[in-house]
C-alpha distance (Angstrom), angle and dihedral (degrees) to the residues before:
residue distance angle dihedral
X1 . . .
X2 3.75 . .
X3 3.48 118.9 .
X4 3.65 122.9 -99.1
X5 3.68 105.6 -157.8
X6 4.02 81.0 83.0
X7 3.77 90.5 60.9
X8 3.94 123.0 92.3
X9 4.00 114.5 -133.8
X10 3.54 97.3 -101.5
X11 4.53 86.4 45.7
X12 4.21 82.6 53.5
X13 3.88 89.2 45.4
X14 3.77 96.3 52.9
X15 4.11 86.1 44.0
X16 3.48 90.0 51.3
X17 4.21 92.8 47.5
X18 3.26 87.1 50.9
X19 3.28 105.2 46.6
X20 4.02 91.8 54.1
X21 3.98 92.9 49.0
X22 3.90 88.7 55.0
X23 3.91 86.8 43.6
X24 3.82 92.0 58.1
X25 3.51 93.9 40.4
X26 3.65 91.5 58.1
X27 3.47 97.3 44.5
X28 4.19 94.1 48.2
X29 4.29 78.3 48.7
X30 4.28 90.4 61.7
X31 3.60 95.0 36.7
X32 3.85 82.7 58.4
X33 3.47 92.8 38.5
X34 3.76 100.1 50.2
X35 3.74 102.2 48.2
X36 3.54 118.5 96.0
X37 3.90 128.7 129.4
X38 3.41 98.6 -60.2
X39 3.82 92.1 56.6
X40 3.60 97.2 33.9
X41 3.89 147.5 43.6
X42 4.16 86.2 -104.5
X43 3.92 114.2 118.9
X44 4.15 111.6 -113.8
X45 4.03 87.8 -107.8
X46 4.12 82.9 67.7
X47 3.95 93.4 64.4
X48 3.79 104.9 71.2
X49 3.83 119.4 42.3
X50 3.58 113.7 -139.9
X51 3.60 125.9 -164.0
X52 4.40 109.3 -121.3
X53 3.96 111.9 -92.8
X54 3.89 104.2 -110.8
X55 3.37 106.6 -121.2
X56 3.88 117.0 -111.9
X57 3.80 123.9 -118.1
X58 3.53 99.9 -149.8
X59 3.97 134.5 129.0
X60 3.86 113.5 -70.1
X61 3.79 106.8 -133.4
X62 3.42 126.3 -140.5
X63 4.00 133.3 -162.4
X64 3.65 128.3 -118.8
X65 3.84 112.3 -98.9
X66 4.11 112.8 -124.4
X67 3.60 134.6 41.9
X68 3.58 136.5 -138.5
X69 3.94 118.0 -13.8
């Protein structure tokens, strides 16, 4: 860390400002970061984000009408 004795008080009170604005950004970051559904009232389903399945193209089939004869 660089020593602040070379700073001038208003140097030291920008550090500090910044400094606490990076602190509470951090800390709002791992509260987001550490809630999932065991720490919160979200369903299990809500922890993982999955992409949406693309849906497939392909020929519908259908069944034969009738049954036994």
């Amino acid at each position: 860390m660089m020593g602040l004795g070379r700073h001038t008080k208003p140097e030291l009170i920008a550090i500090i400002l910044r400094s606490e604005k990076r602190i509470a950004d951090l800390e709002a970051e791992n509260a987001k970061l550490r809630k999932n559904s065991s720490t919160s009232s979200k369903p299990p389903s809500g922890d993982i984000v999955k992409p949406p399945k693309p849906k497939g193209k392909g020929k519908k089939r259908r069944r034969k009408t009738g049954g036994h004869q």
